[in-house]
C-alpha positions as CSV (number, residue, x, y, z in Angstrom):
1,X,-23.4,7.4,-10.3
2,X,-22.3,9.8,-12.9
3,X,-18.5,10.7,-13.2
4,X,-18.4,14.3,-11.4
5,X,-15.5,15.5,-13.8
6,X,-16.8,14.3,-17.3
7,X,-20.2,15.8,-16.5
8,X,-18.6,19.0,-16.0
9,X,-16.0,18.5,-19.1
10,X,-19.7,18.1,-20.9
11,X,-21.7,21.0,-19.4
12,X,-18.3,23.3,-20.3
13,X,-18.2,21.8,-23.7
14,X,-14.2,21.2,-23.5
15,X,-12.6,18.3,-25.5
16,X,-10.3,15.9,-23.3
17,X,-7.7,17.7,-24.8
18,X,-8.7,21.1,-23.5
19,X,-9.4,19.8,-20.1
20,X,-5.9,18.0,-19.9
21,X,-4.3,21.8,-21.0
22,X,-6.9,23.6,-18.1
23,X,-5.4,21.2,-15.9
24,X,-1.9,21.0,-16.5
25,X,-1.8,17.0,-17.8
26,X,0.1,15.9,-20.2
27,X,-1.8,14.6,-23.3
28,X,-5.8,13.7,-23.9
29,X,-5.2,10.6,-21.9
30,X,-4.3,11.9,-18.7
31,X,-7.8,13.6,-18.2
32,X,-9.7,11.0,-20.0
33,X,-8.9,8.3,-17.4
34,X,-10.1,11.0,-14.6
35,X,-13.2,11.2,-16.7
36,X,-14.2,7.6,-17.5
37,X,-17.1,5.5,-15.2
38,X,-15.9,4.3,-12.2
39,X,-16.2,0.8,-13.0
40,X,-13.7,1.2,-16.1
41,X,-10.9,-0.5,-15.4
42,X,-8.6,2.2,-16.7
43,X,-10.4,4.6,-14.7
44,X,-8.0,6.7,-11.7
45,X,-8.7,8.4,-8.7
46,X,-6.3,11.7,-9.5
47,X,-3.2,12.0,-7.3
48,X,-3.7,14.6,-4.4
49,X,-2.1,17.3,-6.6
50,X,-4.6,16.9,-9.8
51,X,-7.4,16.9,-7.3
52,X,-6.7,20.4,-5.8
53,X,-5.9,21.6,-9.5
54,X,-9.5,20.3,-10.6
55,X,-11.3,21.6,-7.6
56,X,-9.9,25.1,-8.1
57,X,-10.1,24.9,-11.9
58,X,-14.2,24.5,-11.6
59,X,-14.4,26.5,-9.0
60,X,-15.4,24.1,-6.9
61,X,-18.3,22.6,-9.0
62,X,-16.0,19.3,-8.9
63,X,-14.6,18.1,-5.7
64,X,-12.3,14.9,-4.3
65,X,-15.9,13.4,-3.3
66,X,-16.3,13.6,-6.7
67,X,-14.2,11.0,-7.6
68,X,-15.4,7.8,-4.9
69,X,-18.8,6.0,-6.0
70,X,-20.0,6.8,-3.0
71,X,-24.3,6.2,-2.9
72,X,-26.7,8.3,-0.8
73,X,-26.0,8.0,2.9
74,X,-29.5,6.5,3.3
75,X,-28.1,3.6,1.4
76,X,-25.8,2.4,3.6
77,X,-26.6,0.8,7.0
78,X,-27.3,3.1,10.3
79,X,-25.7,0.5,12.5
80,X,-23.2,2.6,14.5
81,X,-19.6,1.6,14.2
82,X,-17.9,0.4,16.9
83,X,-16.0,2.2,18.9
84,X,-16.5,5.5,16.5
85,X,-17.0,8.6,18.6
């Protein structure tokens, strides 16, 4: 599964530089990290705060699903979950 925000960063042309400026981070690294593959061990899920900042500065085209490797709910198994409503 492809990293929601560096596909965007790519589509939008912007350096990790520009995207850590449109985003209010301090330095290239910050947004990098958002941006590597999940399985990257330097790789973050952003804080609560750099979420709503990157889901309003793509206009929504990034959200906080964005960020979980979650796979197609047909994937995972239908088995109801216990006591779940």
């Amino acid at each position: 599964m492809t990293n929601g925000l560096e596909r965007w960063r790519k589509e939008k042309g912007l350096s990790y530089p520009e995207l850590g400026r449109l985003l209010s981070l301090t330095g290239a690294y910050s947004s990098r990290r958002y941006c590597l593959p999940f399985s990257h061990p330097s790789y973050r899920v952003p804080a609560r705060e750099v979420m709503l900042r990157i889901y309003f500065a793509t206009h929504g085209d990034v959200t906080p699903n964005d960020f979980y490797d979650l796979r197609p709910i047909e994937f995972y198994d239908s088995t109801p979950i216990e006591g779940a409503a």
